[in-house]
DOPAFI-55730 format. One line per 4 residues: their letters; for each residue z, y, x of N, C-alpha, C. Coordinates in steps of 0.02 Angstrom, whole numbers, plus 32768, in hexadecimal, padded with zeros to 4 digits. Each point is the difference from the previous one (the first is absolute). Last residue first. Layout:
// DOPAFI-55730
A = Z:Y:X:Z:Y:X:Z:Y:X; ...;
END
This chain:
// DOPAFI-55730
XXXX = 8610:73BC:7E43:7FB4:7FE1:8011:7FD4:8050:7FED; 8116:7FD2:805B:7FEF:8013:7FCB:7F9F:7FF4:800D; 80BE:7F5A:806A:7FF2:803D:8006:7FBC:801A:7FD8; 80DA:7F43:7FD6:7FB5:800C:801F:7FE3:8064:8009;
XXXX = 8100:7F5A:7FF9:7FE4:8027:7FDD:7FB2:801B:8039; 8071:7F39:803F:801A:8011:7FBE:7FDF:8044:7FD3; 7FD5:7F4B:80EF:7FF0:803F:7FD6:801C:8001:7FAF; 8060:7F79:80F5:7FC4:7FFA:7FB9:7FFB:804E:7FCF;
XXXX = 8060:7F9C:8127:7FF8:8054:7FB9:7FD2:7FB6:7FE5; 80B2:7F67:806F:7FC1:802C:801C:7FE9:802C:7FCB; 80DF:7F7E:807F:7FD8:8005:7FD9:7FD4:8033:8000; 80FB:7F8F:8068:7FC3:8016:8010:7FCC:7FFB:7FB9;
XXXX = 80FE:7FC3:8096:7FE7:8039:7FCC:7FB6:8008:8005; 8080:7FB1:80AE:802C:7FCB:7FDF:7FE9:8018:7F9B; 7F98:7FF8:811B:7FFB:8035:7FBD:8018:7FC0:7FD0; 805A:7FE1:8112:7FD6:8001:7FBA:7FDB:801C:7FBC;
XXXX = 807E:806F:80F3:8019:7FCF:7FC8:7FCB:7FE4:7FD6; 7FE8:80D5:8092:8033:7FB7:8032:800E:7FD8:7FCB; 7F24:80C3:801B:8037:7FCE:7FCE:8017:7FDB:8035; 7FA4:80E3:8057:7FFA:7FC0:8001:803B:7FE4:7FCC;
XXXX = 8008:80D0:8066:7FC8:8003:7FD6:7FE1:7FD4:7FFA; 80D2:8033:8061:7FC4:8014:803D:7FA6:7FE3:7FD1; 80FD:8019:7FA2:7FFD:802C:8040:7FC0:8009:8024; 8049:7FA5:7F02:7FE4:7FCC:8034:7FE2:804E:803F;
XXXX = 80BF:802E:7F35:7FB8:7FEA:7FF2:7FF8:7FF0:804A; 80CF:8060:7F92:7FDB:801A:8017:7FBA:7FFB:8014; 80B1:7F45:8022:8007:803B:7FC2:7FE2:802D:8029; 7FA5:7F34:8022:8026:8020:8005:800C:802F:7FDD;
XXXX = 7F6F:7F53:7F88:7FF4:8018:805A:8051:801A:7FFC; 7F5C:7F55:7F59:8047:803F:8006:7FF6:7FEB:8053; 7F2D:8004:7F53:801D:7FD9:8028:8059:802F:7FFD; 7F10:7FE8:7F53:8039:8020:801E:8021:7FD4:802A;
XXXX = 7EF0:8036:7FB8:8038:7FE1:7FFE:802A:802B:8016; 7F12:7FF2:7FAB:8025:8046:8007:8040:7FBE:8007; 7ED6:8007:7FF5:8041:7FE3:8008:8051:8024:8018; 7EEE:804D:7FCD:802C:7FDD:8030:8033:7FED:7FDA;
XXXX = 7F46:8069:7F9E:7FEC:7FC2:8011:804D:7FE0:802B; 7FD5:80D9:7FB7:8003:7FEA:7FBE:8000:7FB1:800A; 7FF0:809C:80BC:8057:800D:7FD7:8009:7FD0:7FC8; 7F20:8018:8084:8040:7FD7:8018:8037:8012:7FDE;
XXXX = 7F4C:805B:7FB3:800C:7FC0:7FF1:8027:7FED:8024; 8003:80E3:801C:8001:7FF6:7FBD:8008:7F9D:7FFB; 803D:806A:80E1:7FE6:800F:7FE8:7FF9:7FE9:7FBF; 80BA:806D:8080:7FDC:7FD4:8005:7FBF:7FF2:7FC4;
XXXX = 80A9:80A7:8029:7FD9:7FFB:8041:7FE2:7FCC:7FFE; 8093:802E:7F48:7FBF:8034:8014:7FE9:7FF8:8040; 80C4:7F87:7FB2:7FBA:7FF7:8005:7FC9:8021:7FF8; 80EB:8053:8010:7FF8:7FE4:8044:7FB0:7FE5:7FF2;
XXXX = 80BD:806E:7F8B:7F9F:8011:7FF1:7FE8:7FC8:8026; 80F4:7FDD:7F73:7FE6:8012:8047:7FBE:8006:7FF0; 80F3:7FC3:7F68:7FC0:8018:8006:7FDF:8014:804C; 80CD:7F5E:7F73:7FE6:800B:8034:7FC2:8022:7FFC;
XXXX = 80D1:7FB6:7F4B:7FB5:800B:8011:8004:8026:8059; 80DA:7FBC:7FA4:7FD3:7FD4:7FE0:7FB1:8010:800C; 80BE:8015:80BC:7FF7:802B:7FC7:7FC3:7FD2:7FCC; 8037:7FEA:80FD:8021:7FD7:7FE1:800A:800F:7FAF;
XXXX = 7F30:8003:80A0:8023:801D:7FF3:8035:7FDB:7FE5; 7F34:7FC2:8089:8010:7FE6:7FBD:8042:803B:8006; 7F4E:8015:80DB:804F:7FDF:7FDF:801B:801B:7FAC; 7F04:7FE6:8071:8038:8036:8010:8027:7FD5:7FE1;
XXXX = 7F19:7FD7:8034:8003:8031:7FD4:804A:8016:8002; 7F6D:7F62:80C4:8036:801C:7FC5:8001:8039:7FF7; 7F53:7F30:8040:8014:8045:8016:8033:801E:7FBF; 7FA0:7EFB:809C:8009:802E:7FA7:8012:8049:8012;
XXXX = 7F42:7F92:8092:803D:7FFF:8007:801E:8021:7F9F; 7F18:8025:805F:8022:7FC2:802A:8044:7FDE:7FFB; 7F5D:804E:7F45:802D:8031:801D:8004:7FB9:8024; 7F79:7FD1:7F69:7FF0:803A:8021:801C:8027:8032;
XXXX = 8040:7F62:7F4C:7FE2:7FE0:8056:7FD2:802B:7FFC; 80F1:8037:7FA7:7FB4:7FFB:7FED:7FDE:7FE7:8031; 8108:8042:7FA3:7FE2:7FDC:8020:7FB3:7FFF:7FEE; 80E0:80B4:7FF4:7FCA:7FE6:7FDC:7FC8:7FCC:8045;
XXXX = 8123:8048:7FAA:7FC8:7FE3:803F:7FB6:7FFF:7FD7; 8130:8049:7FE2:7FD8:8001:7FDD:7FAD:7FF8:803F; 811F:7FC1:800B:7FBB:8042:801A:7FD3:7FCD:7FDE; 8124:7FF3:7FE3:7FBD:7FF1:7FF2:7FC4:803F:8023;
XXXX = 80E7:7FCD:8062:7FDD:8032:7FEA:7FC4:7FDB:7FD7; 8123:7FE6:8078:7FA6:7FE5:8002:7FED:802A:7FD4; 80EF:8002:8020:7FE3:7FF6:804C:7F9F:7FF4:7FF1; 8094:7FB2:7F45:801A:8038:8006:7FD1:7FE1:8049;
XXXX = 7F68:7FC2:7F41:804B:7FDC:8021:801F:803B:802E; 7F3F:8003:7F27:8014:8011:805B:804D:7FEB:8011; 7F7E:7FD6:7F08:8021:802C:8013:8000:7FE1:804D; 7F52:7FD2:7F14:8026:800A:8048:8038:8026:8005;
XXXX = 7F7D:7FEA:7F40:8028:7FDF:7FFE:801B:7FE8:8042; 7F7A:80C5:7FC5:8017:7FE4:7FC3:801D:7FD1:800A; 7F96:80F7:8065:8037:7FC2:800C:8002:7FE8:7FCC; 7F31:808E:803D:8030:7FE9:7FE0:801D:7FD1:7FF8;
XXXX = 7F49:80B4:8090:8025:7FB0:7FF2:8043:8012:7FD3; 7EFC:808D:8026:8055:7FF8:7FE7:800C:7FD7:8006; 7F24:807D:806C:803B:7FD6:7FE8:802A:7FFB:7FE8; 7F0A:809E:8042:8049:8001:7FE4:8010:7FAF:7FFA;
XXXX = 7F23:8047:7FFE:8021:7FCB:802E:8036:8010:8017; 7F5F:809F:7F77:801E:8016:8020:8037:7FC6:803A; 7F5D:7FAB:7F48:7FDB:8060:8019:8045:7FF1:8040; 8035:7F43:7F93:7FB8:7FFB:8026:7FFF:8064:8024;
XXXX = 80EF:7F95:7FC8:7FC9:8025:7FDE:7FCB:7FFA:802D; 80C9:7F49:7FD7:7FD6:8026:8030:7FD2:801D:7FDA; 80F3:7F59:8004:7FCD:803C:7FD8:7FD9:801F:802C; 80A4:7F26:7FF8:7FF4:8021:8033:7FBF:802A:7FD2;
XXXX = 810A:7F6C:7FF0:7FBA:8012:7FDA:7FD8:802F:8023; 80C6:7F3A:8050:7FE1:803A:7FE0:7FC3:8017:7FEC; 805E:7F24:8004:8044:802C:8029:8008:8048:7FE7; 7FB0:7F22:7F4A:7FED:8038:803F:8049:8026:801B;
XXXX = 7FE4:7F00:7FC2:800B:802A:7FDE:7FF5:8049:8036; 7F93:7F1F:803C:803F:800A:7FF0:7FF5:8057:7FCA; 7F53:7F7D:8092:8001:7FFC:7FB0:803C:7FFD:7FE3; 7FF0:8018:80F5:7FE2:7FBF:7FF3:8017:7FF1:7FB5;
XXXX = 8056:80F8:802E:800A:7FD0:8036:7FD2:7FBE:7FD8; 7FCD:8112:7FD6:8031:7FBA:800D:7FE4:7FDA:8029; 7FA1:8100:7FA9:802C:7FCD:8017:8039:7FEB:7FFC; 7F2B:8067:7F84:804C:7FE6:7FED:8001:7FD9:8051;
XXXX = 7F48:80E2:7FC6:800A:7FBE:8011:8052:7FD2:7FFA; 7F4C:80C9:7F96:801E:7FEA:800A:8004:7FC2:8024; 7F61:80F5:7FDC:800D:7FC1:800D:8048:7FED:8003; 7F5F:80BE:7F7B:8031:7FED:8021:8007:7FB3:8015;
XXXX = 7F33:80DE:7FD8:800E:7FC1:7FF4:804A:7FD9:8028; 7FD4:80F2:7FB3:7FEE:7FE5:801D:801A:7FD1:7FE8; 7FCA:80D9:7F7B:803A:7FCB:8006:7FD7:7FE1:803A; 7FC0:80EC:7FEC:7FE4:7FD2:7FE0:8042:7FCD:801C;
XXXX = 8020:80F6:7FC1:7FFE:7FE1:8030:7FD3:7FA6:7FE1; 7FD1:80EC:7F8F:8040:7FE8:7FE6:7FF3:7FA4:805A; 7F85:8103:7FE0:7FF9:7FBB:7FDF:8036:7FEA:8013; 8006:80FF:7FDA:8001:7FD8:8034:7FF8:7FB4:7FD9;
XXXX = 7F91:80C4:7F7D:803F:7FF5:800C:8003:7FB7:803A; 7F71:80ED:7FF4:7FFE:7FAD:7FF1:8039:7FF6:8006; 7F9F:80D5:7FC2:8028:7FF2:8013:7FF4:7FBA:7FF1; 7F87:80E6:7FD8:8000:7FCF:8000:8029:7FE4:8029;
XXXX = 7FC5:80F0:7F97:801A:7FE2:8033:8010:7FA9:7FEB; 7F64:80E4:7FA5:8033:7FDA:7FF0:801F:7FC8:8046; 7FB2:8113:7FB2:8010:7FD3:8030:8018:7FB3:7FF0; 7FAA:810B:7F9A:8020:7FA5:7FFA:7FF3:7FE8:802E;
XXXX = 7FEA:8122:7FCA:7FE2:7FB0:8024:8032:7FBE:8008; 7FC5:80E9:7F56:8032:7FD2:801F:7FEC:7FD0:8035; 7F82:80F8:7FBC:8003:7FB2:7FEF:8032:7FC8:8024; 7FF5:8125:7FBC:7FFE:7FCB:803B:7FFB:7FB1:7FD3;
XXXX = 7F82:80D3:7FA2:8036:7FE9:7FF1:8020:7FD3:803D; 7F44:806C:7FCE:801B:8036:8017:803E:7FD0:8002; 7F73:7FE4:7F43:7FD5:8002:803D:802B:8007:8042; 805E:7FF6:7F28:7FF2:7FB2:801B:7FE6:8019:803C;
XXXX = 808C:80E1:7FED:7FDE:7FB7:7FC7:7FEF:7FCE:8028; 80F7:805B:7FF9:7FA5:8014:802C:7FE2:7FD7:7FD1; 80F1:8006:7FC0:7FD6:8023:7FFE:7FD0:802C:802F; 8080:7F35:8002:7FD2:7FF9:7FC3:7FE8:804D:7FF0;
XXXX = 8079:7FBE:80CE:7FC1:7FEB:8011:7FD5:7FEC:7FB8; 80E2:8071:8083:7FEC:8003:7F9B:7FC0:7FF2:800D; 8064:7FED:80D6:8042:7FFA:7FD4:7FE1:7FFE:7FB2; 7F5B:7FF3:80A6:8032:7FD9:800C:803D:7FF6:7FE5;
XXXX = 7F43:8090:7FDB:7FE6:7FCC:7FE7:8026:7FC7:8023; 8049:80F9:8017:7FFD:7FE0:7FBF:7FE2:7FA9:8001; 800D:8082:80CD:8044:7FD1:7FE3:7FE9:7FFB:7FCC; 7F43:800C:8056:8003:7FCD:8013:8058:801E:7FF0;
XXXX = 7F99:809A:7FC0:7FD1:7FCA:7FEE:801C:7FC6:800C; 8048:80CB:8061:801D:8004:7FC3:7FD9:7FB7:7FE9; 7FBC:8033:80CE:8034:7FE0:7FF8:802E:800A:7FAC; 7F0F:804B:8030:8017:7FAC:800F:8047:8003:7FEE;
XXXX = 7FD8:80D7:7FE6:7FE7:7FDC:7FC4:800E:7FA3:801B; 801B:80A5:80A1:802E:7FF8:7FDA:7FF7:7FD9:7FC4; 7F4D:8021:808E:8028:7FDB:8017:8051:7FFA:7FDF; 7F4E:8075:7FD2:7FDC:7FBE:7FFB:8059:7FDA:8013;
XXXX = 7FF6:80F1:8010:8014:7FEF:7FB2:7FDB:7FA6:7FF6; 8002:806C:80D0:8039:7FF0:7FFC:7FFC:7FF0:7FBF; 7F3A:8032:8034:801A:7FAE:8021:803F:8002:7FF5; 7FA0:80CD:7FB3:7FEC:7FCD:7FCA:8011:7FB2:802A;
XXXX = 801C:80C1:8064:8034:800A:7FC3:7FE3:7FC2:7FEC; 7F82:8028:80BB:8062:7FF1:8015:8017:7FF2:7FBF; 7F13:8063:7FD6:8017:7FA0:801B:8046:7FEE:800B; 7FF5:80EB:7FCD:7FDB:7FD8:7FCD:8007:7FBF:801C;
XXXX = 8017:807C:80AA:8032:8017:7FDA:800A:7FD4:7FBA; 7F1C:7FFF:808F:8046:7FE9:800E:8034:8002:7FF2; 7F65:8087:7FA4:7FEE:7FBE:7FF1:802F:7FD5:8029; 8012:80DB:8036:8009:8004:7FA7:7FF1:7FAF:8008;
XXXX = 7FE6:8045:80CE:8041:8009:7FF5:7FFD:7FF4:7F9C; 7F31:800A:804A:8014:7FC2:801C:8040:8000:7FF4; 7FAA:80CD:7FC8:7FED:7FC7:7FD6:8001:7FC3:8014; 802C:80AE:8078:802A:801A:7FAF:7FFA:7FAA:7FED;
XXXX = 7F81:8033:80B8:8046:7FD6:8017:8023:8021:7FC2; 7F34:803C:7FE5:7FEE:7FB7:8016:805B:7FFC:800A; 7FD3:80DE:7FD3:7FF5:7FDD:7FC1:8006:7FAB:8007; 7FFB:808B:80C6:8040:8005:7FDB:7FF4:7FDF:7FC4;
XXXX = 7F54:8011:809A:8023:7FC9:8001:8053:8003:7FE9; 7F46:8087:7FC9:7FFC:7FBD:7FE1:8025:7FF1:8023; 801F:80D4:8034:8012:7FEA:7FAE:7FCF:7FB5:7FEA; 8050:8093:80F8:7FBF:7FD1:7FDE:8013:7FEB:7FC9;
XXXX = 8052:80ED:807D:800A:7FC4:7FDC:7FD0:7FE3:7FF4; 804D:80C8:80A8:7FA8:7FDA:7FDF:800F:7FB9:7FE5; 8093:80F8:8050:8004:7FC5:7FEF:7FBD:7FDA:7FE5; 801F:80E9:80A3:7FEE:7FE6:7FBA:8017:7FB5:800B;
XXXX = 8066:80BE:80A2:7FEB:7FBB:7FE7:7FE3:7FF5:7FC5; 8017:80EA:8016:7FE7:7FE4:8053:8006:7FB3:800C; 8018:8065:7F24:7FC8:8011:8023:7FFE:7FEF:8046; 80CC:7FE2:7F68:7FB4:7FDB:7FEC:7FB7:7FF8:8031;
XXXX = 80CB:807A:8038:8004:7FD2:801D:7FBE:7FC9:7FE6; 801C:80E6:7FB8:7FE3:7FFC:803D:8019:7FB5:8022; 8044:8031:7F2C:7FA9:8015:8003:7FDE:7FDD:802F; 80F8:800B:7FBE:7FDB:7FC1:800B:7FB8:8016:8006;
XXXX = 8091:80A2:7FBC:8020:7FED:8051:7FD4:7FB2:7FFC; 7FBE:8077:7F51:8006:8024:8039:7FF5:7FDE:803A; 8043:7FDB:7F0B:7FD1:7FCE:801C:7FE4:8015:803A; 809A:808A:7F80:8033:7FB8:8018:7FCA:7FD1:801B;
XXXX = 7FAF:80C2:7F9C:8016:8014:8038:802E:7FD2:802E; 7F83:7FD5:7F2D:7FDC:800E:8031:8034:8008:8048; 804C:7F73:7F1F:7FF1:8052:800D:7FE5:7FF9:8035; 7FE8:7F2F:7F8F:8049:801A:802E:7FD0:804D:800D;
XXXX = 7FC2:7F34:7F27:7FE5:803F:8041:8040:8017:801F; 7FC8:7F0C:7F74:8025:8037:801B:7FDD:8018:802C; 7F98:7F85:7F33:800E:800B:8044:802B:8022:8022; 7FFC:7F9A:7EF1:7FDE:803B:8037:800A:8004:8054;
XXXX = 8006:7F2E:7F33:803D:803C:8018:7FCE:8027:8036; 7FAA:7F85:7F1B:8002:8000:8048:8029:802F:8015; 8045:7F8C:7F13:7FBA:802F:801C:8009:7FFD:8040; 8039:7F63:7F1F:800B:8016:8045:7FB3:802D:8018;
XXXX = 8024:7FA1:7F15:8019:8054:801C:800E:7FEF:8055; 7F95:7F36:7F9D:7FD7:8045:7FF5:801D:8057:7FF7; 8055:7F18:804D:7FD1:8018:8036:7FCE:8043:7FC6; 80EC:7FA4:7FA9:7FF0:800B:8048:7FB8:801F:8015;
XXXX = 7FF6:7F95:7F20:801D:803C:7FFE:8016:8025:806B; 7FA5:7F29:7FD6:7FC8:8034:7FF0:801D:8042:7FFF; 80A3:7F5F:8024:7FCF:7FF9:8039:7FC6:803E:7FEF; 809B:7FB4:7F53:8021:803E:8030:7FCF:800D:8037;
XXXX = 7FB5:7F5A:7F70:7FFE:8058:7FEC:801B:8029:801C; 801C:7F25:802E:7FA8:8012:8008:7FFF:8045:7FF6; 80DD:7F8B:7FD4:7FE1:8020:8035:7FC4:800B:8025; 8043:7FB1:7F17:8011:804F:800F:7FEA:800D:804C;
XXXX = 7FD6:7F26:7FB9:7FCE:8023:7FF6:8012:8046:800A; 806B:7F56:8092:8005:7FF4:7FBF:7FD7:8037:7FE9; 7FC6:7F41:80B5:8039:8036:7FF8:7FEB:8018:7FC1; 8006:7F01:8049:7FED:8036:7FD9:8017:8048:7FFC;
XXXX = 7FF1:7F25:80BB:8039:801D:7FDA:7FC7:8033:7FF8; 7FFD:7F02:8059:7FD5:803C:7FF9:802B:8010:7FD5; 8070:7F69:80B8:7FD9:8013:7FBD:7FEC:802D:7FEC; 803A:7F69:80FA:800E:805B:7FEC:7FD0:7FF8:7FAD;
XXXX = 8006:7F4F:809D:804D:800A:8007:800D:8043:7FCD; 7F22:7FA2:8041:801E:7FC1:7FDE:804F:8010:7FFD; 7F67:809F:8062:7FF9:8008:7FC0:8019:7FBF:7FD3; 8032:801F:80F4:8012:802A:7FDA:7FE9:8018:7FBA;
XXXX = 7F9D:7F4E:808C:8039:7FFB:7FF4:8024:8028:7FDD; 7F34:802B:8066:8000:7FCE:7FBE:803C:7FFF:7FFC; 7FD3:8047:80E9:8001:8041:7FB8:8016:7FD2:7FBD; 7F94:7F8A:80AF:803D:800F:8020:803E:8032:7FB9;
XXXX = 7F00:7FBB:7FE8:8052:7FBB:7FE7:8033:8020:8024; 7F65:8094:8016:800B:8001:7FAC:8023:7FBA:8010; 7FB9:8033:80D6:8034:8023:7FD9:800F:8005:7FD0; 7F4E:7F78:805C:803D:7FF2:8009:8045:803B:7FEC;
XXXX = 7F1E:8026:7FBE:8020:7FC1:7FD2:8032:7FEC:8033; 7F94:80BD:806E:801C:800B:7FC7:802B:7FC1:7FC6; 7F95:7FC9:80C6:803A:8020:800A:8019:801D:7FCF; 7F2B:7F89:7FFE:8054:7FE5:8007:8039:8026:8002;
XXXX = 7F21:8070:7FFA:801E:7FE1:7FB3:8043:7FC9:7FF9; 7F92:8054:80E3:802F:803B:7FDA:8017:7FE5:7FAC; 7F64:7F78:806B:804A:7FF8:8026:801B:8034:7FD1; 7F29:8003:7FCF:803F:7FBA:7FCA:8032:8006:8033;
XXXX = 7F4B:80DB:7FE3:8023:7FD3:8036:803D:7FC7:7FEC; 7F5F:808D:7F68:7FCB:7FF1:8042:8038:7FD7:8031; 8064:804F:7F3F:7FCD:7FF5:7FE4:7FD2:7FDD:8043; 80C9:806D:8017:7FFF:7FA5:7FEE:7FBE:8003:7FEE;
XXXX = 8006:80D6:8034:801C:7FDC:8035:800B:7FAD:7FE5; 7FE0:809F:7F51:7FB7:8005:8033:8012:7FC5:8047; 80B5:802C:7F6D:7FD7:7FDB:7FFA:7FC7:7FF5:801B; 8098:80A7:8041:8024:7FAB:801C:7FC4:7FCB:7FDF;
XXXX = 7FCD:80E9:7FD1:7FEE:7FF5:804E:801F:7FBC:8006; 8027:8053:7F30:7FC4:7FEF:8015:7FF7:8002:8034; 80CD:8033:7FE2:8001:7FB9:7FDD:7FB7:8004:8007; 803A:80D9:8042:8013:7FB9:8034:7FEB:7FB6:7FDF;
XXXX = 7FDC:80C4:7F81:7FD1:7FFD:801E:8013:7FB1:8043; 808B:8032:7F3E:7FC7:7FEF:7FF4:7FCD:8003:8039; 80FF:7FDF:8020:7FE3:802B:7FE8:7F9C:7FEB:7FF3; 80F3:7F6F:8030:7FC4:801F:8016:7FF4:8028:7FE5;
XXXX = 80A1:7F4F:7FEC:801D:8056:8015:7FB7:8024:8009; 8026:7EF7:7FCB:7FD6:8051:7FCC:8029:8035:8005; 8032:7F27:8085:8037:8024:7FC9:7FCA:8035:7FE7; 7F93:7F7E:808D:8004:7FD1:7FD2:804E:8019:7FD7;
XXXX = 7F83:809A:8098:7FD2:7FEF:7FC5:801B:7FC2:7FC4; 8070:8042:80D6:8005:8050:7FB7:7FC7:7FEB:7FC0; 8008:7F77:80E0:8045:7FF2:7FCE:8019:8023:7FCF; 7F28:8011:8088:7FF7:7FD0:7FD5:8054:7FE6:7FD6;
XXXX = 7FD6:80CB:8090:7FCC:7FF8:7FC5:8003:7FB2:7FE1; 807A:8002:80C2:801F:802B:7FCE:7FCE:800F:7FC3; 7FB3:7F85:80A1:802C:7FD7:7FFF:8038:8038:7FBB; 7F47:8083:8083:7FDF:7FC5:7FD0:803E:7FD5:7FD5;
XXXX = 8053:8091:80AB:7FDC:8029:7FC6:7FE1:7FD1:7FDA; 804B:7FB8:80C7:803A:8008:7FCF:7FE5:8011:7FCC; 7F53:7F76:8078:8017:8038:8013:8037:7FFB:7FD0; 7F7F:7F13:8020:8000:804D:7FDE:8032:802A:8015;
XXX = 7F6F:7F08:8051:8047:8044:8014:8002:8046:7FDD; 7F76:7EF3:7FA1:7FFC:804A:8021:8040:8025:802B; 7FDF:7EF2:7FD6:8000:803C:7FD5:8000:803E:802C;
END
């Protein structure tokens, strides 16, 4: 787009408030007429401007004061010139005369008339701009009286929320040890997900000085490897088979021997497994 001068940019913000006078308003049109930039500028100031006719109602003045108006301009008369007596215009003769003053009266009329139209723009952005904010508290505190056009529109938001899924059950294993199809010693529980244990005492008890320890045997493993000393309390819990792996836990063999009190010092059974049996699946894991 073009670079227009102040003077143009002001012709076009006096044109979209109709401060003009007839001859200016045909020079702004002549000017859109041949140049569409300059026709932006003017349509960008009528939306700038627009606003104040969506805030301000047309008001009827009332017919007496047409008449006072006619009555006004037809006894006003012109006030006469002042004359200053001659002899008081003397002492300035001779200063007239040896400086004359040589005024350029267009470019006084030109900076009248930029200062007038600037003055005009200033007033009419502050009145843009107060008008917003009266606009925007009403259409926040009393937002029924703007109209529809003009009106703020609520914005919704809706927010979605999953609710957390609910843990899935794992598959549990049990095993009963005993002794050669005797009545069980204890009961041995195992969660697949997490290979958690529980032993539960049921019809053993440890002689004073000794320790039941708990063993998982697999021929996989060179050797049995212990899970820890049987507690003297009715359940026994430990993680300990998380290090091993899924089928060997489900496949081996789990006996009990008695060791010292305190359990077998150097990580070897010293006694027979006098206790022994193997996981069956009781509760299956979900399909």
């Amino acid at each position: 787009m073009m670079a227009y001068s102040e003077d143009h940019i002001a012709l076009a913000a006096e044109y979209a408030l109709g401060t003009l006078d007839a001859e200016e308003r045909a020079q702004v049109e002549t000017m859109m007429s041949v140049d569409p930039d300059f026709t932006a500028v003017v349509v960008a100031w009528e939306h700038k401007l627009g606003a104040l006719n969506q805030m301000v109602g047309s008001v009827e003045p009332r017919p007496e004061l047409w008449e006072k108006i006619r009555a006004a301009i037809g006894h006003a008369t012109r006030q006469a010139p002042i004359v200053l007596p001659q002899p008081e215009l003397e002492p300035f003769a001779s200063a007239f005369e040896a400086a004359p003053v040589v005024t350029d009266a267009s470019n006084v009329i030109r900076l009248t008339a930029n200062a007038r139209r600037w003055r005009m723009i200033a007033t009419a952005a502050s009145a843009i701009a107060a008008a917003l904010v009266v606009m925007i508290g009403v259409g926040v505190s009393m937002p029924d009286l703007l109209p529809d056009s003009i009106r703020l529109k609520p914005t919704v938001q809706v927010a979605q929320t999953k609710a957390p899924s609910a843990p899935r059950p794992s598959a549990q294993y049990v095993a009963v040890l005993q002794k050669d199809g005797g009545g069980p010693a204890f009961i041995l529980t195992v969660d697949e997900a997490t290979r958690n244990f529980t032993v539960r005492k049921v019809g053993a008890s440890a002689e004073p000085g000794s320790s039941f320890e708990l063993w998982l045997i697999s021929d996989r493993l060179p050797k049995p490897r212990s899970l820890g000393v049987i507690g003297v309390s009715d359940f026994t819990s430990r993680p300990v088979l998380a290090s091993y792996d899924a089928d060997m836990v489900k496949s081996a063999t789990y006996a009990v021997t008695v060791e010292q009190a305190g359990g077998s010092a150097d990580g070897d059974p010293h006694s027979a497994p006098i206790f022994a049996g193997k996981l069956i699946e009781t509760v299956p894991p979900p399909r």
